[in-house]
N, C-alpha and C positions, 0 to 999 in steps of 0.2 A: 504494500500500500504506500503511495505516495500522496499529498496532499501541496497544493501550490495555491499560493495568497496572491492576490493582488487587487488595487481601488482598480476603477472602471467608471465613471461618471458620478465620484465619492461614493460608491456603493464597495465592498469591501466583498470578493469574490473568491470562496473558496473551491478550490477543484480538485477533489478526492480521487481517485484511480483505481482499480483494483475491486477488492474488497473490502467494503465499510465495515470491521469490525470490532470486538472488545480491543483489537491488537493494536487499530490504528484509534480508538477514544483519545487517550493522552495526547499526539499528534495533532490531533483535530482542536481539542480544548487548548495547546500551548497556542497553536497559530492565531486560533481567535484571542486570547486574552493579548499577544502580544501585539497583534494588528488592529485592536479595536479602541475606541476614542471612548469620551466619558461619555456622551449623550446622544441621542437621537441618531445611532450608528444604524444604518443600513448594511445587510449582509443577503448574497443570496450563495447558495450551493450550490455548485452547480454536477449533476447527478449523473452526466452522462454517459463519463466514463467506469461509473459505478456498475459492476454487474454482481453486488450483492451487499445487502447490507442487515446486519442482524437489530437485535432486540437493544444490545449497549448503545448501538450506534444512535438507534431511535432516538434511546433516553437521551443522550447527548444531546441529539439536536434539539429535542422538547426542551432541557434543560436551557440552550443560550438562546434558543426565543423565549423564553420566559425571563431569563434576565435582561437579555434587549429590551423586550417591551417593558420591563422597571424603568428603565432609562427610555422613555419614549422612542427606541428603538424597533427592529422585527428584524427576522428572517425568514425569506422565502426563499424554497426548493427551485429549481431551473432545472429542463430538461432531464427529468426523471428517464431512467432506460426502463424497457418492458419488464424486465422483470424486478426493477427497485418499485414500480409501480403497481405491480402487484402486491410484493411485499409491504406497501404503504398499505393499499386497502384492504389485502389478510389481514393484519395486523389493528386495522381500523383508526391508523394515525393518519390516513390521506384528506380527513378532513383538519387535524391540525395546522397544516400551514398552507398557504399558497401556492398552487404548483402555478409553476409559467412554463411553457414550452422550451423556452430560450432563450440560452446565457443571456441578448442578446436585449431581450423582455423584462429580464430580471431588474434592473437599475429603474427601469419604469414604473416595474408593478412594484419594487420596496417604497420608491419616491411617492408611489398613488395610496398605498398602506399609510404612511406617515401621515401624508394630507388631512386622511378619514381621520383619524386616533387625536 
């Protein structure tokens, strides 16, 4: 598992690879604490080249949209792969965040999130 950070239209984009699992959790939680600002931080994930992602992984991501949104933040999912997609809605978290089709959507639909809130 590899994971790569980078801003994109001050939306803060991270890009997992592999398999999203217990293995890469800490990987995932240093990058965000260490790329994220105090407030109203925009983050999306982007899923694409994920082709699997378990139950730790979930909790994670629940975990830093829940703290984002303390901080009038959010994070939205980008271009989920067929099967993180299913995984999302076995698991019946696909209604916790945002999916957008694309990396591309994602800086849009966090910036439209924020508006709402």
């Amino acid at each position: 598992m590899h994971i790569t950070a980078a801003r994109r239209e001050d939306v803060l984009v991270l890009q997992p690879q592999g398999r999203f699992d217990a293995h890469a959790v800490p990987e995932f939680r240093a990058l965000l604490a260490s790329n994220r600002r105090q407030e109203r931080d925009e983050v999306a994930v982007d899923l694409n080249g994920v082709e699997f992602v378990d139950e730790q992984a979930l909790a994670a991501l629940v975990d830093a949209r829940t703290s984002l949104r303390a901080t009038d933040g959010d994070l939205v999912l980008a271009s989920p792969s067929d099967s993180v997609r299913v995984i999302l809605e076995l698991t019946g978290r696909s209604n916790d965040f945002a999916l957008v089709p694309s990396r591309e959507g994602a800086a849009g639909a966090a910036r439209s999130l924020l508006a709402v809130a």
